[in-house]
C-alpha positions as CSV (number, residue, x, y, z in Angstrom):
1,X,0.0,0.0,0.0
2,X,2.8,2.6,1.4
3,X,4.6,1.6,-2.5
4,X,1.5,2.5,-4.5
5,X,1.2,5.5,-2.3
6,X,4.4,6.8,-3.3
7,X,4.1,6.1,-6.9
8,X,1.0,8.0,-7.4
9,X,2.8,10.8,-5.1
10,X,5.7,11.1,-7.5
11,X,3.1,10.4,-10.8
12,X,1.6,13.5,-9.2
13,X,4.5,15.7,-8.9
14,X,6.0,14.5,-12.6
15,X,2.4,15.7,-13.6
16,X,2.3,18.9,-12.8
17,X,6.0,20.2,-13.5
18,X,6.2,18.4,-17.0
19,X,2.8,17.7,-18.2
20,X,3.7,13.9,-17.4
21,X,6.7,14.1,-19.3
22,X,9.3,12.8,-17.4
23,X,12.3,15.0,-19.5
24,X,11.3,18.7,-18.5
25,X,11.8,22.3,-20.1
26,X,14.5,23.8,-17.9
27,X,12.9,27.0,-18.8
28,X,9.5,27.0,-16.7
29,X,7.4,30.3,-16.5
30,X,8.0,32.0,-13.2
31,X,5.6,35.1,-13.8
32,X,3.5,34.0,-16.8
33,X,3.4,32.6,-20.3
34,X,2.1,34.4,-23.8
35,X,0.0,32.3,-26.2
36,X,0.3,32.2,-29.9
37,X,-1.9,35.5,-29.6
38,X,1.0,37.4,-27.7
39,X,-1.5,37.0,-24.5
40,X,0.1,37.0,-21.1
41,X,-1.4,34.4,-18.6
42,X,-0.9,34.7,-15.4
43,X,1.1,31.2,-13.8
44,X,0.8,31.5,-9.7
45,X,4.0,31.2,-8.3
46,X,4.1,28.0,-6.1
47,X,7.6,26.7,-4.7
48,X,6.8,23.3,-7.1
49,X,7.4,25.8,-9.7
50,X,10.3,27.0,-8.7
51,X,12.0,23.8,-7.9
52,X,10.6,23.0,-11.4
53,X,13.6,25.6,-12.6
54,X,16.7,23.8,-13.6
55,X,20.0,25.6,-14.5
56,X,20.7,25.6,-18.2
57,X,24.6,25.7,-19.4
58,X,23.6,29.2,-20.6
59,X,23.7,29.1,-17.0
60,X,27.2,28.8,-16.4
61,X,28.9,32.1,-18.0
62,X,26.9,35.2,-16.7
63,X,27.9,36.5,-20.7
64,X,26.2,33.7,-22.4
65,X,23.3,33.9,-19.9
66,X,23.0,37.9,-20.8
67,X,22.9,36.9,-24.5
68,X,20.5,35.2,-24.4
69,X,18.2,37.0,-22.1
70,X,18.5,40.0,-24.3
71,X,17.3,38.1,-27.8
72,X,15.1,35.8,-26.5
73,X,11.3,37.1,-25.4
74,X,10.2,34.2,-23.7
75,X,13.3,33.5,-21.7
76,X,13.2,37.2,-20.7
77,X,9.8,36.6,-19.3
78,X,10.5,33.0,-17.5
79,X,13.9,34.9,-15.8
80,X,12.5,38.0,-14.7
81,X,10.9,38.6,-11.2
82,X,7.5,40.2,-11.3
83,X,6.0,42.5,-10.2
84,X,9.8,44.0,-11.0
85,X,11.3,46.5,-8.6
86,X,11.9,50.0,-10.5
87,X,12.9,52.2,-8.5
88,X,13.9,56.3,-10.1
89,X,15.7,58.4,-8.4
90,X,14.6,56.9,-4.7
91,X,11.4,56.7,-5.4
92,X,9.9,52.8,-5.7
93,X,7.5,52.0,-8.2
94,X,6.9,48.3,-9.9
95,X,6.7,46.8,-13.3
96,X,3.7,44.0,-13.6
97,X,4.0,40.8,-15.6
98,X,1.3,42.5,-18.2
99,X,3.1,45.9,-18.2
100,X,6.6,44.1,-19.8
101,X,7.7,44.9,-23.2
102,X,10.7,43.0,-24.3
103,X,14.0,44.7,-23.8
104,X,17.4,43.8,-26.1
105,X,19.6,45.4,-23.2
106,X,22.9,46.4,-25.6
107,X,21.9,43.9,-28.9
108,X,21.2,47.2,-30.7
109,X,24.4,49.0,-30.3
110,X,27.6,47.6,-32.0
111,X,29.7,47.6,-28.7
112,X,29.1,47.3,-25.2
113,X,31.7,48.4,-22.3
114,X,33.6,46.9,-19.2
115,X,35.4,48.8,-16.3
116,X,38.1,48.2,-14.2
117,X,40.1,49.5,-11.8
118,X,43.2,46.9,-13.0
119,X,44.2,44.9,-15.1
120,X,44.0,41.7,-12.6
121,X,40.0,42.1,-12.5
122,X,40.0,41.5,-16.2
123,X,39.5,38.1,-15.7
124,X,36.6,37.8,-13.6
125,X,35.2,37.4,-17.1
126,X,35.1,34.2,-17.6
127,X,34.5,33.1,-13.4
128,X,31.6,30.7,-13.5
129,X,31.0,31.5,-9.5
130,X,29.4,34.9,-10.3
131,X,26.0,35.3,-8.2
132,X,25.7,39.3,-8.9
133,X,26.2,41.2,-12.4
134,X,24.3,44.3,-13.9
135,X,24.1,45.5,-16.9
136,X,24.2,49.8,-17.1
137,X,22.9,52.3,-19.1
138,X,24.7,55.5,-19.2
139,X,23.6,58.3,-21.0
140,X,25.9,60.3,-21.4
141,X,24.5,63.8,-21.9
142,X,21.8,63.8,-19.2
143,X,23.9,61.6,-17.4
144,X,21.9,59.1,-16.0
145,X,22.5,55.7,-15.0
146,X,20.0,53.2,-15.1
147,X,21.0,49.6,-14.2
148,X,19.8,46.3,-14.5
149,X,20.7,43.8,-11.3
150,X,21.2,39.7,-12.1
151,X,21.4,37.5,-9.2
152,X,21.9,33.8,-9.6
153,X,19.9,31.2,-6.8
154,X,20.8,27.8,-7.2
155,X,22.3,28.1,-10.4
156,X,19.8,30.2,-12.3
157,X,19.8,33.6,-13.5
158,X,17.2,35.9,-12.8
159,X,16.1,39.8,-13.1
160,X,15.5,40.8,-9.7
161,X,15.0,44.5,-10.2
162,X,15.9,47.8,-12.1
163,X,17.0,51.1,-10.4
164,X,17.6,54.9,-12.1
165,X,20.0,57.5,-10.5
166,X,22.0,60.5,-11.5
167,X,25.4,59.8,-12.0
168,X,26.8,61.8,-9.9
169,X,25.1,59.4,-6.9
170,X,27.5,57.0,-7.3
171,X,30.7,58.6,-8.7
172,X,33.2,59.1,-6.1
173,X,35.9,59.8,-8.0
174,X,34.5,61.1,-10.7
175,X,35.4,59.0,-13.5
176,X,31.9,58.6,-15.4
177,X,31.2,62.2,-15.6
178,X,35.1,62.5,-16.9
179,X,34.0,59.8,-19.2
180,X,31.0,61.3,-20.6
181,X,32.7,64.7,-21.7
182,X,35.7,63.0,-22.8
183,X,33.3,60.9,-25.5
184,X,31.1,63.8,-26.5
185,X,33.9,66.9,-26.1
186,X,36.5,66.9,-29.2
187,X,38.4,69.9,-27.9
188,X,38.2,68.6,-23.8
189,X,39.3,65.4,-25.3
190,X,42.2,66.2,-27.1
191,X,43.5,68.4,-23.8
192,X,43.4,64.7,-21.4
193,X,45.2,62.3,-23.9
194,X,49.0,62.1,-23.8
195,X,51.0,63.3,-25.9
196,X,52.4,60.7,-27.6
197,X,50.5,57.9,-26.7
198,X,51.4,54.6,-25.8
199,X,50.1,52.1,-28.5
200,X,49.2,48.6,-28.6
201,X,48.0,47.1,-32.2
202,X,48.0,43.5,-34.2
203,X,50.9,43.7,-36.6
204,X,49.7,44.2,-39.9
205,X,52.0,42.3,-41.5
206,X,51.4,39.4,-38.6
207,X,48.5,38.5,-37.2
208,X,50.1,37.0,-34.5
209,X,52.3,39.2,-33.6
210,X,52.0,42.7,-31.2
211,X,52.9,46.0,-32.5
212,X,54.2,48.2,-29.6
213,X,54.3,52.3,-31.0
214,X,53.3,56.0,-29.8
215,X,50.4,58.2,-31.6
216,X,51.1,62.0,-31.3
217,X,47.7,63.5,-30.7
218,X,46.8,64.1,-34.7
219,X,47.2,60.2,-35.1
220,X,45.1,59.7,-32.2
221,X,42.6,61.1,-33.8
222,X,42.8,59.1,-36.6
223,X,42.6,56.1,-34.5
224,X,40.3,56.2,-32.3
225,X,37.6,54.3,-31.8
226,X,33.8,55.6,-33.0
227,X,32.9,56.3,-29.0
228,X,29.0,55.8,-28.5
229,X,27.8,59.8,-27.7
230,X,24.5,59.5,-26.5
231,X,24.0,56.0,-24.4
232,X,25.8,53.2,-23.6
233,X,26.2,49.5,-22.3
234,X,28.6,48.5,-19.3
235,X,28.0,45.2,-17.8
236,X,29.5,45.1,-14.6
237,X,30.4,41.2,-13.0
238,X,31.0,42.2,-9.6
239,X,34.6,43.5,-9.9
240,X,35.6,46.4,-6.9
241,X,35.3,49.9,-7.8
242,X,37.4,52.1,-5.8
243,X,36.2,55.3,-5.3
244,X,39.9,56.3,-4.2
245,X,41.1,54.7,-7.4
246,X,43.6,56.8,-9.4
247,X,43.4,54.2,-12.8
248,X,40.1,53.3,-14.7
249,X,40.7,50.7,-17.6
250,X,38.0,50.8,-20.3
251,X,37.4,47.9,-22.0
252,X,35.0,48.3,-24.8
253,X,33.5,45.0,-26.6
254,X,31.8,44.6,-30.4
255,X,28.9,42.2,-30.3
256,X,29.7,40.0,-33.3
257,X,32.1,42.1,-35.3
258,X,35.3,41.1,-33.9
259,X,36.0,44.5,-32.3
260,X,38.0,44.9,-29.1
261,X,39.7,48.4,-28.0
262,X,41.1,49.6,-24.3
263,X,41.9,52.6,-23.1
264,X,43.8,53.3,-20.4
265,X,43.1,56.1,-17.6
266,X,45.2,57.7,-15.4
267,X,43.6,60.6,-12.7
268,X,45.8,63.5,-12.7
269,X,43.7,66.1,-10.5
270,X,40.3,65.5,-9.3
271,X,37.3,64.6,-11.3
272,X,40.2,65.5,-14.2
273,X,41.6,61.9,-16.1
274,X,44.1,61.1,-19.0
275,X,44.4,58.6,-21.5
276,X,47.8,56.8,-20.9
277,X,47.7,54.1,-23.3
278,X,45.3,52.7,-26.6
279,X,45.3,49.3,-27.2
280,X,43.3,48.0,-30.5
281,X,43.4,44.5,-31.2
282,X,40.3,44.4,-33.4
283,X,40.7,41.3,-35.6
């Protein structure tokens, strides 16, 4: 009796997480589902749901997990918390379930940044131990921030809520608002790049091999790379930001085109930075 018991229990429980199908979608709705008519149905939240959630190798690198959060419209839904935190400028509001219009992050621009305060951090890149990462908007001339916070529970990914400052709020040391003119200011620019400048390039007579060099200021110019001037990507993996910090490493990343520049910051008063050295090994 206690062995029919217990197969009817577990008949049960295969039932409702996989619709008696024993191999399930690791990708269960959390907050809802859209039909074929682009519909969104409410799914209550019960814990057998969530232990219903499995870990996907997407999973394991928070970049491939970002990927495909951003292209995908039904993942997006199934890994994002609702009602969603939003909160503007201190002041909390929510997003419902019904209120959610898909959202490609940084897939629209050609590049997306990184920051660091040294070249060690670099590699937290690729750490599969990650259990916080955002994604940032800045805009540079109104110079907002609005960021998006991942946290990963038991292995999976998920939204947990959105938040909308000035830029100033959290800028110590004054770096981003240095950043922002430097991008959208010609003239400030060329005064906070050093003259010549260290450069770092792929041979171009060898792929394989590193060209060491200087730019003067003209050549920098020349050089450069097309800097986004009204908004852009940073996804941020947890690395320390020191608001003491004296060197900011920019890191900026193509999405699919092969292109892969950093710049090199040094402070040399306060709130006032200098590019110290160019790298472009764009392939």
């Amino acid at each position: 009796m206690k062995t029919k018991l217990l197969t009817l229990c577990l008949l049960t429980f295969l039932i409702s997480c996989g619709n008696g199908k024993i191999k399930q979608n690791p990708f269960v709705a959390m907050a809802g589902v859209t039909d074929s008519t682009g519909q969104v149905h409410k799914v209550p939240k019960t814990s057998m749901q969530k232990d219903c959630l499995r870990p996907t190798e997407a999973d394991e690198l928070f970049d491939d997990f970002v990927f495909n959060y951003a292209s995908d419209t039904t993942l997006q839904r199934q890994r994002t918390y609702f009602p969603l935190p939003y909160v503007v400028d201190g002041e909390q509001r929510v997003i419902k379930g019904v209120e959610w219009e898909h959202d490609s992050l940084f897939l629209r621009q050609n590049m997306y940044l990184l920051l660091f305060d040294r070249e060690t951090d670099m590699d937290i890149v690729g750490d599969t131990a990650l259990t916080k990462a955002k994604v940032e908007w800045f805009y540079l001339k109104n110079q907002h921030v609005k960021r998006y916070n991942f946290e990963r529970n038991r292995g999976i990914w998920m939204l947990t809520h959105v938040d909308q400052y000035r830029m100033e709020n959290e800028d110590r040391n004054g770096f981003r608002r240095f950043y922002a003119r430097f991008v959208t200011d010609s003239l400030y620019q060329r005064t906070h790049v050093r003259n010549p400048l260290p450069f770092i390039t792929l041979d171009p007579d060898d792929e394989f091999d590193i060209l060491e060099t200087t730019l003067d200021i003209n050549q920098w110019f020349a050089f450069r790379p097309a800097f986004p001037m009204d908004s852009v990507a940073v996804i941020d993996y947890g690395q320390k930001h020191d608001g003491m910090s004296t060197n900011k490493i920019v890191k900026m990343n193509g999405i699919g085109n092969g292109f892969s520049n950093v710049l090199y910051f040094r402070q040399i008063t306060r709130g006032e930075w200098q590019l110290c050295k160019f790298e472009d090994t764009s392939i």
